[in-house]
KOLTISE-314829 format. One line per 8 residues: number of its first residue (from 1); their letters; for each residue x, y, z of N, C-alpha, C. Coordinates in Angstrom, 3 decimals. Atoms other than C-alpha are relative to their C-alpha. Layout:
// residues N
NUM> A> X/Y/Z/X/Y/Z/X/Y/Z | ...
// end
This chain:
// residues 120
1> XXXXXXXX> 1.379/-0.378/-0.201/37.848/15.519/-14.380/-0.773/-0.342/-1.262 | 0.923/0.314/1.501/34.957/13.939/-16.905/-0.996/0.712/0.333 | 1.473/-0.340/0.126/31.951/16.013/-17.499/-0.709/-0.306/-1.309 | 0.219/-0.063/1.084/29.525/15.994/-19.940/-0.768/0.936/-0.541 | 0.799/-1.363/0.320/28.099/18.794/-22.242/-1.557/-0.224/-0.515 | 1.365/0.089/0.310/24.778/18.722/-23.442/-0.746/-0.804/-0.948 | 0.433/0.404/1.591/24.594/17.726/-27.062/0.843/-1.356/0.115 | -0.843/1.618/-0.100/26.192/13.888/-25.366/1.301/-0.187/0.064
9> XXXXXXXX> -1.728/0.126/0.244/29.815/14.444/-25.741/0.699/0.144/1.524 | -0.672/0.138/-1.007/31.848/13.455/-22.871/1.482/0.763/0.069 | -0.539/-0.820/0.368/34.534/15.562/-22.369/1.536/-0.404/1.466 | -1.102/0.626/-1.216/38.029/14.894/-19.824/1.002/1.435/-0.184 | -0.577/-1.231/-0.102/39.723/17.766/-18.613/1.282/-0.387/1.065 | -1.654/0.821/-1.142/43.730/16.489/-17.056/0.180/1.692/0.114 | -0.853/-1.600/-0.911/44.479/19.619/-14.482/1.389/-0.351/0.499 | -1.648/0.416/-0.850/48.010/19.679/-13.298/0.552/1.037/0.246
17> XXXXXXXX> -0.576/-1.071/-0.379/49.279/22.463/-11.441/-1.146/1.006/-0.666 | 1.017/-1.398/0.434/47.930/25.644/-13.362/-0.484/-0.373/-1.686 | 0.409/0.005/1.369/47.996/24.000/-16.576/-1.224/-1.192/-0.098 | 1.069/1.271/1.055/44.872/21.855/-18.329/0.011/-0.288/-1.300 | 0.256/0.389/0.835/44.338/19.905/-20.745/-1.706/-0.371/-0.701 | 1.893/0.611/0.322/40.719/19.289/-22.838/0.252/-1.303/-1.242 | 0.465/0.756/1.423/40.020/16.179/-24.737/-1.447/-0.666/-0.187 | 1.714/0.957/0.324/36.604/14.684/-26.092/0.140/-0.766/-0.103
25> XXXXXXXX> -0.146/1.485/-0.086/36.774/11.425/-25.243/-1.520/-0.611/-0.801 | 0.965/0.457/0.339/33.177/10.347/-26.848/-1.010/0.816/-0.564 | 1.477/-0.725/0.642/29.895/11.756/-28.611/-1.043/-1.072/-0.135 | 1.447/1.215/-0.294/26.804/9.645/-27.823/-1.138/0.715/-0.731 | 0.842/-0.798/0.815/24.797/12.547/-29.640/-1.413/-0.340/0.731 | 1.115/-0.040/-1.125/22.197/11.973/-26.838/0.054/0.689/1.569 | -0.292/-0.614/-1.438/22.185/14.266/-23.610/-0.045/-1.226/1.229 | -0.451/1.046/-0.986/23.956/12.521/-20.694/-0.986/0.155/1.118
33> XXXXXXXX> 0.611/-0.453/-1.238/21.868/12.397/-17.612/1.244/-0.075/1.222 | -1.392/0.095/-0.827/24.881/11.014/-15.539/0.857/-0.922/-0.356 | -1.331/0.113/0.000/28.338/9.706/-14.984/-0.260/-1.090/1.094 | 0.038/0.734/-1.818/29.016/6.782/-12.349/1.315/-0.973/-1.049 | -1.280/0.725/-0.498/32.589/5.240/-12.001/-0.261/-1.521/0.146 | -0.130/1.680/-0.702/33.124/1.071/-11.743/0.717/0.396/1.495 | -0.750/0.099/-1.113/34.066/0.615/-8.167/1.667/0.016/0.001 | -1.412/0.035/-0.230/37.878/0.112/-9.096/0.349/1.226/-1.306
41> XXXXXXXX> -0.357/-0.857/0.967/37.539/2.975/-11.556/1.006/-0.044/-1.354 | -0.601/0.205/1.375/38.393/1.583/-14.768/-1.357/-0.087/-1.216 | 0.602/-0.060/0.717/35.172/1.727/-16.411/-1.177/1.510/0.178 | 1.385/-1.469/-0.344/32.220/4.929/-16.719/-0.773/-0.141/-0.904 | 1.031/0.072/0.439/29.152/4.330/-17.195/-0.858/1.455/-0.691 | 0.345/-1.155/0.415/27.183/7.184/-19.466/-1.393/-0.453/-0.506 | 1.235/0.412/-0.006/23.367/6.900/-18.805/-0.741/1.525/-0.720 | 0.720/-1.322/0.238/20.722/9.228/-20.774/-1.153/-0.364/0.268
49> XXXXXXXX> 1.898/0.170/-0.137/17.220/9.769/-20.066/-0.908/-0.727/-0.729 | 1.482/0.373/0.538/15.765/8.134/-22.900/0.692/-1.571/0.352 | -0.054/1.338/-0.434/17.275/5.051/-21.468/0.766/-1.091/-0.301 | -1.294/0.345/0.912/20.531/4.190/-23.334/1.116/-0.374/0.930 | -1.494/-0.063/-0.609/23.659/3.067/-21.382/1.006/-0.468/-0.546 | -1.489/-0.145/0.741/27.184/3.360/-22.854/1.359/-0.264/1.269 | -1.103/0.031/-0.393/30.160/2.196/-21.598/1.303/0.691/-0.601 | -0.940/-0.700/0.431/33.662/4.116/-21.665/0.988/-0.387/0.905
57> XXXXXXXX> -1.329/0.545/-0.906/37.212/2.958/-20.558/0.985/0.880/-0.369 | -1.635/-1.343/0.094/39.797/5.914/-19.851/1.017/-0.882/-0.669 | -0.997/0.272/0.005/42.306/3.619/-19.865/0.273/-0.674/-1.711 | 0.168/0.454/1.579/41.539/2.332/-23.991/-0.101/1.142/-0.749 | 0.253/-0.968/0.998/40.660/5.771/-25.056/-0.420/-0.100/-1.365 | 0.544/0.020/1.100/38.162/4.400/-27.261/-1.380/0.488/0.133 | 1.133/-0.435/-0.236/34.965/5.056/-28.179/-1.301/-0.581/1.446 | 1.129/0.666/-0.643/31.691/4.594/-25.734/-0.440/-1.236/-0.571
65> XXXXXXXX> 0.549/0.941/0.256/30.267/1.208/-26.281/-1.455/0.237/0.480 | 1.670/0.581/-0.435/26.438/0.842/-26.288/-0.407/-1.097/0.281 | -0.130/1.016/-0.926/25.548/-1.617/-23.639/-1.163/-0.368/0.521 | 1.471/0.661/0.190/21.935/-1.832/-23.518/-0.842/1.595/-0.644 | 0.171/-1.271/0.549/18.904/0.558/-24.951/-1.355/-0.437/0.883 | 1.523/0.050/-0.211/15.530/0.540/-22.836/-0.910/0.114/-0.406 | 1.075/-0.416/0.864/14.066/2.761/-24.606/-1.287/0.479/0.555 | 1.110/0.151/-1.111/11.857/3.394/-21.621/0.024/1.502/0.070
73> XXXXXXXX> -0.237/-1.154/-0.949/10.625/6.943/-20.858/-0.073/0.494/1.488 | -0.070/0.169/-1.013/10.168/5.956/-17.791/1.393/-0.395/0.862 | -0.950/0.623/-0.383/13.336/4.982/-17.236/0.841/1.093/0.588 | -0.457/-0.586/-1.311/15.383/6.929/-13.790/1.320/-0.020/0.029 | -1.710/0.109/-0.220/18.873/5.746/-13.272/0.407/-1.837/-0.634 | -0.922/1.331/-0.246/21.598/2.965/-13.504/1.399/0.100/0.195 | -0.980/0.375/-1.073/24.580/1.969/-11.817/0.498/-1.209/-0.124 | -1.018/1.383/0.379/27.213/-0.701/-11.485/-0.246/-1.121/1.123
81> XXXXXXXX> 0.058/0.718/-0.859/25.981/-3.524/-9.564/1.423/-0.928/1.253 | -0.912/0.371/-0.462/28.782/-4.252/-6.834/0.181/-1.310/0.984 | -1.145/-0.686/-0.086/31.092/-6.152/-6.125/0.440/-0.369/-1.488 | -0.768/0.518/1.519/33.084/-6.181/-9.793/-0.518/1.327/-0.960 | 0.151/-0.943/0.835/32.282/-4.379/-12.859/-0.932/-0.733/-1.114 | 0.265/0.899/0.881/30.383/-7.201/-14.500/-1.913/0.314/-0.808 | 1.445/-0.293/0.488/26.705/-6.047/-14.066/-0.307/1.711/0.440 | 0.567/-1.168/-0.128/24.570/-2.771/-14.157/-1.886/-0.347/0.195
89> XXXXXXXX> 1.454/0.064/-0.483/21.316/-2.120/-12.193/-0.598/1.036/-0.203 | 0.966/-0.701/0.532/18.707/-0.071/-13.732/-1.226/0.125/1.174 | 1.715/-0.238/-1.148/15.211/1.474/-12.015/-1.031/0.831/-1.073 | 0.848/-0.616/0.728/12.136/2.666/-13.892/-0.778/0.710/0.940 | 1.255/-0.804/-0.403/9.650/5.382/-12.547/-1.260/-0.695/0.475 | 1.083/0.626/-0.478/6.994/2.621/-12.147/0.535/-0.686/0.895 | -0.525/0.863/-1.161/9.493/0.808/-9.844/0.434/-1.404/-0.433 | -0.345/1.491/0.950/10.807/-2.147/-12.107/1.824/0.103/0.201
97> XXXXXXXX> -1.432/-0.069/-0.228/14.465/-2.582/-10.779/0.741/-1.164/-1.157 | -0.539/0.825/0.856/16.399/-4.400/-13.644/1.294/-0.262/0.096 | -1.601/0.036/-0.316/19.764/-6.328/-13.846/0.644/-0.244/-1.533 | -0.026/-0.112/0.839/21.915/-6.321/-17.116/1.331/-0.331/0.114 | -1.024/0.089/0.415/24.988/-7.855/-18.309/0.774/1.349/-0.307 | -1.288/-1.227/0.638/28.089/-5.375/-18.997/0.488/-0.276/-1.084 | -0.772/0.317/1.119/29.692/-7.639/-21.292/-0.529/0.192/-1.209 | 0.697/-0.283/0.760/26.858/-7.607/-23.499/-1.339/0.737/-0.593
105> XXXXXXXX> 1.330/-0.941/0.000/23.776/-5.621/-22.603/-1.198/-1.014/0.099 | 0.596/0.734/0.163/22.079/-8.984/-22.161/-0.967/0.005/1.056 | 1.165/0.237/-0.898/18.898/-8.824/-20.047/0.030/-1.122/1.102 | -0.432/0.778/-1.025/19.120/-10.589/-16.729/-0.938/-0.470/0.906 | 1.203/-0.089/-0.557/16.303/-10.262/-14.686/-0.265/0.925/0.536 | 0.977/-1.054/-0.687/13.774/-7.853/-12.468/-0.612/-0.165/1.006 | 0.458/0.405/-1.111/11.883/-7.072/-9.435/-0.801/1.242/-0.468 | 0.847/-1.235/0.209/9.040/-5.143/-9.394/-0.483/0.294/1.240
113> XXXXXXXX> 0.014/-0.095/-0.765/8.881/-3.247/-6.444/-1.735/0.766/0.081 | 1.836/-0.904/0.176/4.911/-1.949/-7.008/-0.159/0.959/0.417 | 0.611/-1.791/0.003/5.312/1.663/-6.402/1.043/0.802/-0.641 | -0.353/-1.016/0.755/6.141/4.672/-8.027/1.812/0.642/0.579 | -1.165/-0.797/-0.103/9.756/5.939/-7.775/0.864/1.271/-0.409 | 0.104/-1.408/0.256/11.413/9.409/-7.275/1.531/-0.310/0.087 | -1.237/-0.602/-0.748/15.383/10.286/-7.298/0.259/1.359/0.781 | 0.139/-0.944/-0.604/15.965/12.630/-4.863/1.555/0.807/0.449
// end
């Protein structure tokens, strides 16, 4: 189980039977907004509000990688563009859907859908 606490730190909790384990897998020192899985669950994405996305690989148990920075306060969600693990699709509040390298955080292109967007 990954959650994350407040003050950015990602946190992995291995249950097994009655016993758990806690380890802090990361500190981004920025509050997480959410969590989202690669489709074959080897990568987790760790998005914050002010528009930062970090990559994290259980299986390396290294630190988060910072993988792009928006910087947008407008900036809503992002997600792993499927199928693969290669890109991540972003959305801004004004409706600016963006696409973004994984490997490097390299800007890709956009669509601007001309209205205002809500998650619900």
């Amino acid at each position: 189980l990954y959650f994350s606490a407040q003050e950015g730190i990602l946190i992995f909790y291995h249950i097994k039977d009655l016993q758990y384990e806690i380890k802090i897998c990361a500190d981004i020192s920025q509050p997480i907004s959410s969590l989202i899985f690669s489709p074959d669950y080897t990568s987790l994405l760790l998005v914050t509000d002010q528009g930062t996305v970090y990559s994290y690989r259980p299986a390396h148990s290294g630190e988060a990688v910072k993988l792009l920075d928006t910087s947008s306060s407008c900036f809503l969600a992002a997600d792993f563009l499927t199928p693969g693990n290669n890109y991540c699709v972003s959305v801004t509040i004004t409706g600016e859907v963006q696409v973004w390298s994984l490997e490097d955080g390299t800007f890709l292109s956009k669509l601007n859908l001309g209205i205002e967007v809500h998650i619900t």
